[in-house]
Residue frames relative to the residue before (quaternion, step in Angstrom):
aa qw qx qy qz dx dy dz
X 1.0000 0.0000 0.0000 0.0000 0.00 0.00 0.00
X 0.3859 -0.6612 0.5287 0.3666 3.90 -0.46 1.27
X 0.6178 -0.3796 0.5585 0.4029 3.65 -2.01 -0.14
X 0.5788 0.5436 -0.3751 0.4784 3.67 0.31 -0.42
X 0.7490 0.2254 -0.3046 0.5436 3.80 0.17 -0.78
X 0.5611 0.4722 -0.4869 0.4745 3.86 0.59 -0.06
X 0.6088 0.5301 -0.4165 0.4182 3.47 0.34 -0.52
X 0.7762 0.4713 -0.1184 0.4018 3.63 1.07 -1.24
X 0.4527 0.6344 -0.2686 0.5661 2.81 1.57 -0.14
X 0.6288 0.5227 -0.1891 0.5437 3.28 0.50 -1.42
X 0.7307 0.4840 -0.2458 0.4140 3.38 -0.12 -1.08
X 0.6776 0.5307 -0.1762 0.4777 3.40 0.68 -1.24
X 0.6219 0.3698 -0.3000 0.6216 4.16 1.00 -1.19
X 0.5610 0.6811 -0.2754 0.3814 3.74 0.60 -0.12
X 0.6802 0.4989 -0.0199 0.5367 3.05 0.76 -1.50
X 0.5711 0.4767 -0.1297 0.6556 3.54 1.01 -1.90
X 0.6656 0.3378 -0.4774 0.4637 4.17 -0.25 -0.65
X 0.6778 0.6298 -0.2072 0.3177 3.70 0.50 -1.34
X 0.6853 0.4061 -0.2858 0.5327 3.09 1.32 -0.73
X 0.6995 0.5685 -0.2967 0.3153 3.08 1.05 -0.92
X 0.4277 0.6538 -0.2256 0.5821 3.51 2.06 -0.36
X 0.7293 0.4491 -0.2565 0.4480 3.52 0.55 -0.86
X 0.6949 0.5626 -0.1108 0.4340 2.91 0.84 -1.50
X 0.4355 0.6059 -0.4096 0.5249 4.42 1.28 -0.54
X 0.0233 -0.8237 0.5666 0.0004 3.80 -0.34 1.33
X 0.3640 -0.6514 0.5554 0.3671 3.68 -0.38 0.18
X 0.3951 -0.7476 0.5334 -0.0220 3.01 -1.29 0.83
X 0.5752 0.7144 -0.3464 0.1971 3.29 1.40 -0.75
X 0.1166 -0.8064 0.5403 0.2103 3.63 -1.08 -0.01
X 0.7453 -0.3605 0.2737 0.4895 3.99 -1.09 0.48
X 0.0534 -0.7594 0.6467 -0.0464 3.80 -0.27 0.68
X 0.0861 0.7092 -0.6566 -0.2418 3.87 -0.58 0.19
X 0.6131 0.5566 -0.3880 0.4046 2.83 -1.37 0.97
X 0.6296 0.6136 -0.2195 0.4230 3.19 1.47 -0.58
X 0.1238 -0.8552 0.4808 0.1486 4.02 -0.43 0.78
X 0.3655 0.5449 -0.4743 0.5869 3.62 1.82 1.00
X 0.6652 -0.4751 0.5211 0.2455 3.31 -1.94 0.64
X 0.2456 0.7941 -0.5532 -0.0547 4.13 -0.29 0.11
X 0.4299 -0.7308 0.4374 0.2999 3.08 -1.44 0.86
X 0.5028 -0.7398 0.3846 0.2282 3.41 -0.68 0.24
X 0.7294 0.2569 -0.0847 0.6283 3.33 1.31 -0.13
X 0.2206 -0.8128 0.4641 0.2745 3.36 -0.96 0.96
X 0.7609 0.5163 -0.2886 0.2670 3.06 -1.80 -0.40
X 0.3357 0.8384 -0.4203 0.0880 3.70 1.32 -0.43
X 0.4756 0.7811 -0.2410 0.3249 3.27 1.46 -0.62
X 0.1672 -0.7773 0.4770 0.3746 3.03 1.21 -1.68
X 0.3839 0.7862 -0.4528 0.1715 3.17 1.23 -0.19
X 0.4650 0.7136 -0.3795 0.3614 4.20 0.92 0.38
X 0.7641 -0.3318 0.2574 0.4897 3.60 -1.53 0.36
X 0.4255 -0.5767 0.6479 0.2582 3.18 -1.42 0.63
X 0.0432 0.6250 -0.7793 -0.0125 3.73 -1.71 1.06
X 0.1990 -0.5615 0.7994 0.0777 3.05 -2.02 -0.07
X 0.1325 -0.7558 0.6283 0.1285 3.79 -0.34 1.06
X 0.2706 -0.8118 0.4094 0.3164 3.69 1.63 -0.19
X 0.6319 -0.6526 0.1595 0.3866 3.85 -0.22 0.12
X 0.4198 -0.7622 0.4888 -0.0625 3.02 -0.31 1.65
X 0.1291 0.7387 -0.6569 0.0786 4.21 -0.37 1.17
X 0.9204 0.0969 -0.1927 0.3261 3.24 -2.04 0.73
X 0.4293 0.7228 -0.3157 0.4401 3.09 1.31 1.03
X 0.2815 0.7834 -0.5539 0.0106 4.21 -0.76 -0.17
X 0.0895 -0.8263 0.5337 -0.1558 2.99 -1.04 1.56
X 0.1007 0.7483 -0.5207 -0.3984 3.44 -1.45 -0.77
X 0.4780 -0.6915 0.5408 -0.0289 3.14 -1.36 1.07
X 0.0785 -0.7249 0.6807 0.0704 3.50 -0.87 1.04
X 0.2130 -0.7220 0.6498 0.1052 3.90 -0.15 0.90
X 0.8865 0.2292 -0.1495 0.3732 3.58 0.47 -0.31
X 0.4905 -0.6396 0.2745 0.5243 2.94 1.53 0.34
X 0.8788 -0.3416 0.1722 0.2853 3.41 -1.83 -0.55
X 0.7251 0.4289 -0.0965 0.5301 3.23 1.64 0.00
X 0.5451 0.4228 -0.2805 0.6674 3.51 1.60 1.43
X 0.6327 -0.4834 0.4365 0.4189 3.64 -1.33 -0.04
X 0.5592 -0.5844 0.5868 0.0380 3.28 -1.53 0.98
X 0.2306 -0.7939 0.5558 0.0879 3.73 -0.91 0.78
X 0.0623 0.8499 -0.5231 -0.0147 4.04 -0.13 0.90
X 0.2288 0.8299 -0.5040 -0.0703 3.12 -0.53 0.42
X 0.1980 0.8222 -0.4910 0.2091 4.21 -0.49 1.16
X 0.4042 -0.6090 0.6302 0.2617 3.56 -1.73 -0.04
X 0.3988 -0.6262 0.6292 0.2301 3.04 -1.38 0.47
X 0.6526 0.4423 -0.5537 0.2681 3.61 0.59 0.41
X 0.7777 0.1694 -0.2874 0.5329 3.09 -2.59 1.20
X 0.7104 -0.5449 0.4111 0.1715 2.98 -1.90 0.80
X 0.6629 0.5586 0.0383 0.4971 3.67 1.60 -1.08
X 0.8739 0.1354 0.0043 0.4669 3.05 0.63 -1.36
X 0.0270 -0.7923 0.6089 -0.0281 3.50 -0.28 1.35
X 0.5208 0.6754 -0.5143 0.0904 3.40 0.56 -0.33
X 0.5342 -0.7179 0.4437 0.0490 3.59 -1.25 0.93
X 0.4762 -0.6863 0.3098 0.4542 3.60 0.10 1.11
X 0.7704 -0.1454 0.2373 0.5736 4.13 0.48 -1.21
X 0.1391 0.7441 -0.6461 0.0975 3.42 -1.52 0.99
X 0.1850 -0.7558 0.6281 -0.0075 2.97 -1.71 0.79
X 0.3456 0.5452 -0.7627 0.0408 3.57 -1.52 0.37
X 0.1583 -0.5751 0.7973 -0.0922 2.10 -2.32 0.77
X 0.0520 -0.6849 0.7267 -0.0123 3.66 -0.92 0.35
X 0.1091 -0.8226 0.5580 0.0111 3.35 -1.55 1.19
X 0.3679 -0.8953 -0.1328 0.2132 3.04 1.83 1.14
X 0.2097 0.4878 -0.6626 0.5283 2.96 0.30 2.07
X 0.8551 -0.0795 -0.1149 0.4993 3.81 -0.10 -0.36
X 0.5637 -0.4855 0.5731 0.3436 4.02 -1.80 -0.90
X 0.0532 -0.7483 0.6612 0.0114 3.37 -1.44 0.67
X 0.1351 0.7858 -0.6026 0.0337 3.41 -0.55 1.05
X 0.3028 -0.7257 0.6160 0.0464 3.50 -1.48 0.76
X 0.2697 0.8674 -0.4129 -0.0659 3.29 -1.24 0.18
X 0.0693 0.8911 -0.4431 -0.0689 3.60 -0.18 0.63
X 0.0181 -0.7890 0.6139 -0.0167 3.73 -1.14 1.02
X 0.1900 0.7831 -0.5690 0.1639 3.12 -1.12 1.49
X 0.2982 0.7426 -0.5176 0.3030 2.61 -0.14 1.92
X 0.6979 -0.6043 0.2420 0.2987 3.84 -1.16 0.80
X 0.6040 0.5220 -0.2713 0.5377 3.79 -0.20 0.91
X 0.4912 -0.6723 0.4479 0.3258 3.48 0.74 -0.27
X 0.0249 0.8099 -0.5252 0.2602 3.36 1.24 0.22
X 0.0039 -0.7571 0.6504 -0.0610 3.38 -1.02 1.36
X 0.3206 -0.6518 0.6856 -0.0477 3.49 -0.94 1.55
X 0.2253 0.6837 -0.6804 -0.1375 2.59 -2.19 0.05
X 0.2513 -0.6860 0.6376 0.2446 3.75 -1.03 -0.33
X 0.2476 0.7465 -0.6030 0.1333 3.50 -0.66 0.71
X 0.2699 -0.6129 0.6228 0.4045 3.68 -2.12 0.13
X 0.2128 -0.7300 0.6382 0.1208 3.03 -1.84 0.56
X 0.1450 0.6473 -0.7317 -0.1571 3.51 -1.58 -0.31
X 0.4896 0.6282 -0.5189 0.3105 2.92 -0.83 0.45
X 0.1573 0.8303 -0.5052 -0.1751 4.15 -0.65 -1.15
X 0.2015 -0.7450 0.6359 -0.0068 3.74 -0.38 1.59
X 0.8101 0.2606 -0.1423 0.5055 4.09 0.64 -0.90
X 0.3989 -0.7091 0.5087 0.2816 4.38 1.23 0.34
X 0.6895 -0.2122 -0.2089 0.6602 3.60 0.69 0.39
X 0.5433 -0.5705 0.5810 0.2042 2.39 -2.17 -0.55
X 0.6952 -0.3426 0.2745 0.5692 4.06 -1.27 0.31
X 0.9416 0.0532 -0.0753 0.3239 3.51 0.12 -0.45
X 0.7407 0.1252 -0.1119 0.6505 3.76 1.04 0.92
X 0.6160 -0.4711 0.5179 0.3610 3.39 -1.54 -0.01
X 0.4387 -0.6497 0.5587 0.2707 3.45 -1.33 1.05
X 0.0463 -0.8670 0.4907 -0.0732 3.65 -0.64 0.81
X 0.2924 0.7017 -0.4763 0.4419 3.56 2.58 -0.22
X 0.4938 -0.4413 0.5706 0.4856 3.84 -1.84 -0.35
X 0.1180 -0.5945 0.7946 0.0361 3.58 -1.46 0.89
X 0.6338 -0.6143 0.4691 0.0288 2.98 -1.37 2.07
X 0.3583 -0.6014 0.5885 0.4045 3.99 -0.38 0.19
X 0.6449 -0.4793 0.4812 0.3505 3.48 -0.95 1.20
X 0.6015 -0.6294 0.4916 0.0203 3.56 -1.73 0.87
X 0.1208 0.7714 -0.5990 -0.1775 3.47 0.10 -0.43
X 0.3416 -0.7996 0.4539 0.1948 3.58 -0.87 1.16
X 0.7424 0.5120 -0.3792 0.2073 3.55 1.11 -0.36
X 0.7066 0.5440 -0.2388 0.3843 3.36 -1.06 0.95
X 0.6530 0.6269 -0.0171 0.4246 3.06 2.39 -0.80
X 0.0833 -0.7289 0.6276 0.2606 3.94 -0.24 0.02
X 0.3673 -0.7409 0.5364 0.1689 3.30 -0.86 1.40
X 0.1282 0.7743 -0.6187 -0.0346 4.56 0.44 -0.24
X 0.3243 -0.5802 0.7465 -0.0312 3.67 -1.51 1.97
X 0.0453 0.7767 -0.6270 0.0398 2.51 -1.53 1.71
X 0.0484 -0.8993 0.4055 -0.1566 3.76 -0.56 0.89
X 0.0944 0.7806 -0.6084 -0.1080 3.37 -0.71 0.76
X 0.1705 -0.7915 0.5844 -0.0546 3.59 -0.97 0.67
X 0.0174 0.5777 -0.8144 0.0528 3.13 -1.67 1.16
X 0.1987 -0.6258 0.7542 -0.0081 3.58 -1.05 1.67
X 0.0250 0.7652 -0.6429 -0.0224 3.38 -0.57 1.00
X 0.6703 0.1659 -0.1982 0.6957 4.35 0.47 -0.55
X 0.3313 0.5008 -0.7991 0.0296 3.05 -1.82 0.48
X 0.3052 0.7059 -0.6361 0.0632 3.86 -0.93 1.33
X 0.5748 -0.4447 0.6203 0.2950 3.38 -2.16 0.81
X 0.1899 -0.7425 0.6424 -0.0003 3.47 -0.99 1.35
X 0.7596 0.0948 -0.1348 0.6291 4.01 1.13 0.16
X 0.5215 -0.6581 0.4581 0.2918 3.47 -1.36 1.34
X 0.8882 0.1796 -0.2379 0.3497 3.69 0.46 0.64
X 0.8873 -0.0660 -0.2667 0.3705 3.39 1.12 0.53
X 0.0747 0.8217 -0.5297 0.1965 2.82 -0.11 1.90
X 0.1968 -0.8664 0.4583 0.0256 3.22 -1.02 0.17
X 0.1665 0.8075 -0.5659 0.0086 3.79 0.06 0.42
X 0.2413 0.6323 -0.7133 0.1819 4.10 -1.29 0.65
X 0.0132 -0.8108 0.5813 -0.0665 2.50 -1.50 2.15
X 0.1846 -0.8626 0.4603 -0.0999 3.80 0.10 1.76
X 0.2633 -0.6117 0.7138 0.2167 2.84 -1.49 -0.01
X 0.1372 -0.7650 0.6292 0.0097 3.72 -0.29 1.44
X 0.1879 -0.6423 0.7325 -0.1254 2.86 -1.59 0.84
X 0.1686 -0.7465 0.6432 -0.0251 3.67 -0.95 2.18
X 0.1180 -0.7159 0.6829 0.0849 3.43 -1.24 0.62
X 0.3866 0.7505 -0.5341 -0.0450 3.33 -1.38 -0.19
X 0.2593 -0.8009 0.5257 -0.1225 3.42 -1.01 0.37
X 0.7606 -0.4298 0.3484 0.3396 3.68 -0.55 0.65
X 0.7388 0.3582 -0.2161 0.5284 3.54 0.35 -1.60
X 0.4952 0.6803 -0.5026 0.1983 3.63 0.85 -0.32
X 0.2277 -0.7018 0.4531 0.5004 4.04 -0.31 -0.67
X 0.9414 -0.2499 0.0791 0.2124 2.47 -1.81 0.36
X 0.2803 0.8355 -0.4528 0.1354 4.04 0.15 0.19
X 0.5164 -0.5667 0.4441 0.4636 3.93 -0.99 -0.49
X 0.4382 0.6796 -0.5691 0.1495 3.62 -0.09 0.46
X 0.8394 -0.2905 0.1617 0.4300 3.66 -0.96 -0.21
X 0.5093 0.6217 -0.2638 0.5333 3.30 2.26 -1.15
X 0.2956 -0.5945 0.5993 0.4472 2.96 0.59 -2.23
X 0.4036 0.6886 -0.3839 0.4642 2.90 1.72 0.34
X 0.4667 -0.5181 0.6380 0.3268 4.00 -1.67 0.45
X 0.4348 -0.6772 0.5504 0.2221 4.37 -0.82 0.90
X 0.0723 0.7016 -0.6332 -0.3187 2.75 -1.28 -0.22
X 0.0957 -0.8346 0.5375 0.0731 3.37 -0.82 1.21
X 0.3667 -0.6765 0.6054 0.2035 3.51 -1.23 0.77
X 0.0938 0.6346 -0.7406 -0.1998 3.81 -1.53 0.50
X 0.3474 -0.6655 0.6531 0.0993 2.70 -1.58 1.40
X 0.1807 -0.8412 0.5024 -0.0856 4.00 0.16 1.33
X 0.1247 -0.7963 0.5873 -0.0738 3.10 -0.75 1.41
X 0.6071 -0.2453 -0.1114 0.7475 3.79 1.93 0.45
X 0.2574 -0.5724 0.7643 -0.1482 2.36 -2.34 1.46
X 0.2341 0.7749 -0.5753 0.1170 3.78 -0.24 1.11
X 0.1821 0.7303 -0.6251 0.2070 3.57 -0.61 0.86
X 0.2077 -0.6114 0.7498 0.1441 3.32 -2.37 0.67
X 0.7929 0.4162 -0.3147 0.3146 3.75 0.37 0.71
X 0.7618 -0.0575 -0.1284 0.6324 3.53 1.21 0.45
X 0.4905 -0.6507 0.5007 0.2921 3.67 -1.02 0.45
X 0.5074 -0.5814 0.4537 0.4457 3.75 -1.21 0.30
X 0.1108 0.8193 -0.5616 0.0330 3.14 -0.77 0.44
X 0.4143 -0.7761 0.3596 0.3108 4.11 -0.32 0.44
X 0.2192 -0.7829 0.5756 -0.0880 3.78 -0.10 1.46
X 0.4356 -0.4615 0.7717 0.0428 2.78 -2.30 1.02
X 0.3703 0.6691 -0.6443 -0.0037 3.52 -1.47 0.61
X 0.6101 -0.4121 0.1723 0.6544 3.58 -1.00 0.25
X 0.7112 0.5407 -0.3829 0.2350 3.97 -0.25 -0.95
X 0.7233 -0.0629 0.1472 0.6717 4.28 1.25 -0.88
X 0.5298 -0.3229 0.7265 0.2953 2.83 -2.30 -0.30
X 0.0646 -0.7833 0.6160 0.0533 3.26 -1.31 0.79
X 0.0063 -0.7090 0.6973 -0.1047 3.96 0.02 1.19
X 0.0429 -0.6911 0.7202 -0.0422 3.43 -1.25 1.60
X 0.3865 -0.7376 0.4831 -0.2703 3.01 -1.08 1.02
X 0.1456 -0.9039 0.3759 0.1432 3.73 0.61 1.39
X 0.3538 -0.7529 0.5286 0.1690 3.68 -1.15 -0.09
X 0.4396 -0.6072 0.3913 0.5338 3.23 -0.68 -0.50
X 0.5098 -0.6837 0.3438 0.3930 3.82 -0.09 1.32
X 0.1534 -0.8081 0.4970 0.2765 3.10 -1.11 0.11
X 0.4947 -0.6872 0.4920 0.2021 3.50 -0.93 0.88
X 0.6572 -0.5743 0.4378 0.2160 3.75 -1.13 1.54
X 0.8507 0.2214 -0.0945 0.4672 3.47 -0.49 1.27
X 0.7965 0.2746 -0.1708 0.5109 3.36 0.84 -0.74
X 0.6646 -0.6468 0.3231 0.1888 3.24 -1.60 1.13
X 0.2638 0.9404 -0.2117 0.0364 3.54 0.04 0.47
X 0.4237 -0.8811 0.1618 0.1341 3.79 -0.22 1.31
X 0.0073 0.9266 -0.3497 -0.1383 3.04 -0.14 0.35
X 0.3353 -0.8628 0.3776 -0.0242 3.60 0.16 1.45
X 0.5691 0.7289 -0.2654 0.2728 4.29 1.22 -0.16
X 0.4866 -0.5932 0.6264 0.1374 3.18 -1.42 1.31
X 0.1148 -0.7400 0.6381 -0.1789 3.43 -0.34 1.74
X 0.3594 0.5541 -0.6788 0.3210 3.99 0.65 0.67
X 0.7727 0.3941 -0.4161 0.2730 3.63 -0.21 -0.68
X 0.3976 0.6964 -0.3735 0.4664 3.60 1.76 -0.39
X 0.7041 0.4685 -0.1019 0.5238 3.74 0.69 -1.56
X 0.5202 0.5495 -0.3577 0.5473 3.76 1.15 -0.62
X 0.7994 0.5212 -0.1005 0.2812 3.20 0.71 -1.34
X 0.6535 0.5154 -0.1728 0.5267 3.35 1.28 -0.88
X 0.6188 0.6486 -0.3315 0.2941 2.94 1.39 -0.74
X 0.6571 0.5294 -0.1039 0.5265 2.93 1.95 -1.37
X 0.3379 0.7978 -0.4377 0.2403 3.21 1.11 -0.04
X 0.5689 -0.6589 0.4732 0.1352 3.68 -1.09 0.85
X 0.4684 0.6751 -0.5161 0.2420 3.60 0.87 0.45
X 0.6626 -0.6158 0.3208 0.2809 3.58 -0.92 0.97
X 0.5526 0.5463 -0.2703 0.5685 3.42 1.34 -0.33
X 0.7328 0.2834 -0.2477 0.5669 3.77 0.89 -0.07
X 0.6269 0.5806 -0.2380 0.4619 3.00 0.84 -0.57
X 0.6651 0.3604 -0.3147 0.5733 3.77 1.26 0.38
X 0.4280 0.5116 -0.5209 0.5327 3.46 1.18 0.53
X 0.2123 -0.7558 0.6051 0.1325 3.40 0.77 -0.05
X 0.9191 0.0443 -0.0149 0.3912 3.79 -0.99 -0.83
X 0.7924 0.2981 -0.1708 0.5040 2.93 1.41 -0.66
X 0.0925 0.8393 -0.4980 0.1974 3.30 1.21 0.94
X 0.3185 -0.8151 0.2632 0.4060 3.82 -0.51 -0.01
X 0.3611 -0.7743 0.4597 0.2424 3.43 -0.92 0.35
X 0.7062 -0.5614 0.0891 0.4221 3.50 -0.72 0.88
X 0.5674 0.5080 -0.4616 0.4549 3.57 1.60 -0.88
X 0.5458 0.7567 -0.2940 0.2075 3.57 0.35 0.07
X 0.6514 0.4109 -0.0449 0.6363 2.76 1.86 -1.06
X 0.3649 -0.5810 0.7224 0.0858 3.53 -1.86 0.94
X 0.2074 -0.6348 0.6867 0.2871 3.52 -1.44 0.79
X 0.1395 -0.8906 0.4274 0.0689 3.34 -1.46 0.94
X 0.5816 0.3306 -0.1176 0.7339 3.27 2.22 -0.05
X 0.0376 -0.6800 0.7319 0.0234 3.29 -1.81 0.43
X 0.1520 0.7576 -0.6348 -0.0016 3.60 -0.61 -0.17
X 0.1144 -0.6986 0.6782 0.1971 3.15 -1.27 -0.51
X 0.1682 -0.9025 0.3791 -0.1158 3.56 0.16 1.56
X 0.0915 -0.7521 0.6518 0.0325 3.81 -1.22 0.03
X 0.1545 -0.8736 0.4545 -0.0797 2.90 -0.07 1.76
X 0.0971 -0.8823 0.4592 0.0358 3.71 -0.09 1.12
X 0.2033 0.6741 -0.7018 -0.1084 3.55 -1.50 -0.01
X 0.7891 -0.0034 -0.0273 0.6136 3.52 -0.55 0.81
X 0.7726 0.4603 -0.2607 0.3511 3.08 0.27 0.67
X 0.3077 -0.8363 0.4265 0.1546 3.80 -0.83 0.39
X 0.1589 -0.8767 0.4531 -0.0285 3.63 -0.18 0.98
X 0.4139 0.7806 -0.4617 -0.0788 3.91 -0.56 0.17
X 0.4415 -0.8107 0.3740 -0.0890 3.91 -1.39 1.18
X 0.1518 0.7641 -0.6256 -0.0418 3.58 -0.06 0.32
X 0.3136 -0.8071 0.4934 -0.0825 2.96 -1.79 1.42
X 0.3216 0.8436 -0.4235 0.0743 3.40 -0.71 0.25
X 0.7651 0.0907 -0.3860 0.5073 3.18 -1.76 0.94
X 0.3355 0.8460 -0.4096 0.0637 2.95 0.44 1.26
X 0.0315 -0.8864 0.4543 -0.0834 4.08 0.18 1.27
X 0.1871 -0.7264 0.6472 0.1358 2.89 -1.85 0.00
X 0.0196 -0.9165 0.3994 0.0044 3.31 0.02 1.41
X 0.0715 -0.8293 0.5494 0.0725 3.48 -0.67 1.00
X 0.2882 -0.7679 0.5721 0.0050 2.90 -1.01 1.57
X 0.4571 -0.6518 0.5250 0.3012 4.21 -1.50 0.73
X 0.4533 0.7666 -0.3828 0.2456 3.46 0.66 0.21
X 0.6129 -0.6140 0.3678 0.3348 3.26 1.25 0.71
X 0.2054 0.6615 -0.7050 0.1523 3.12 -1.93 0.93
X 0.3616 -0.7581 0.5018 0.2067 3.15 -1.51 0.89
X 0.3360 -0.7695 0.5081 0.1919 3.44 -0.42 1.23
């Protein structure tokens, strides 16, 4: 055998071990009772079939590329009762991580996005049954919650000189009984947290809001920076501690019996791109949500 095919050889069992390292996904799910870290969501890796939904316009769906046991593909507008459809999207995954694109530009302020999920707070979605893997609810008391993420924000533009809008997060739904009344899976109003890693707009600041559908508690990151590859590694229980307590008039008349974090179950994850006027696109990976028994005061 010449030195040349040994060399290729080599190289090749190399390469092939490496992948095969990369590629070992946890599997774990929320266990109470359990005195081991577990993630809460599979697959986070990406380690799954390669797709290419190629580019996809005036359209909004969801999509299980991998069937019932992986992340889910959504992409829509919130404008009018009927029409959700979303100016253009894309993902594609080339399996080791996720790419996801999205652009919406239409009159009204219409707000789009394109995100993956697992998880399910509303049983479907704007345009189809949810059909992605949805995690057995969470229970939060007692738990350090720790966000993990890598990210390359490669497009993110304002498509009109006055109301656009781009914010790309990793959101997080809670909810729970003591919530009030609302339309989720409970019937309960969420409360959902985006944890935002960019926020670019010329028509209204970020700001946390009440509306008939959730609580919104936003939540910075470390920003990320166009093009470049970046991690993000953070124990977000005291974030979730917080929001809970948050001061929004809609909790704040439960008066005593407002809820408190041991109360509440995470039920969604995603990692989203939230558009108006505006175009936005992301590749992701190892992306998780570990929840650890190590106690917390709620």
């Amino acid at each position: 055998m010449g030195w040349e095919k040994i060399k290729y050889i080599t190289f090749l069992t190399v390469v092939l071990i490496c992948f095969h390292f990369q590629c070992v996904g946890k599997t774990h799910l929320c266990t109470a009772g359990t005195v081991e870290p577990k993630t809460w969501n599979l697959d986070g890796d990406f380690c799954l079939d390669a797709f290419d939904t190629g580019n996809i316009t005036q359209c909004c769906n969801s999509l299980s590329p991998w069937g019932a046991r992986a992340w889910g593909i959504e992409f829509a507008t919130f404008q009018g009762a009927y029409d959700h459809a979303l100016t253009a999207a894309r993902f594609k995954s080339s399996g080791w991580d996720a790419y996801l694109y999205g652009k919406n530009l239409r009159p009204g302020r219409a707000w789009g996005y394109v995100r993956y999920i697992q998880g399910n707070i509303w049983k479907n979605g704007h345009c189809g049954p949810r059909r992605h893997f949805s995690p057995p609810p969470c229970p939060l008391n007692n738990r350090r919650i720790l966000l993990n993420l890598d990210c390359i924000l490669d497009t993110a533009k304002l498509l009109t000189p006055d109301d656009s809008w781009i914010l790309a997060a990793v959101n997080l739904w809670l909810s729970g009984p003591a919530m009030p009344p609302g339309s989720d899976c409970l019937g309960r109003k969420p409360l959902v947290i985006d944890f935002y890693i960019f926020h670019q707009s010329n028509m209204k600041s970020i700001v946390p809001h009440e509306d008939e559908f959730a609580f919104h508690v936003l939540v910075p990151l470390k920003p990320a920076v166009i093009g470049k590859k970046i991690s993000w590694r953070r124990d977000i229980t005291q974030h979730l501690v917080n929001a809970v307590h948050s001061d929004f008039p809609g909790l704040k008349r439960l008066g005593p019996t407002r809820p408190r974090l041991e109360d509440l179950k995470i039920y969604q994850m995603e990692f989203v791109l939230e558009l108006v006027n505006a175009e936005a696109a992301a590749t992701i990976d190892n992306f998780t949500l570990e929840i650890h028994p190590n106690g917390l005061d709620p």
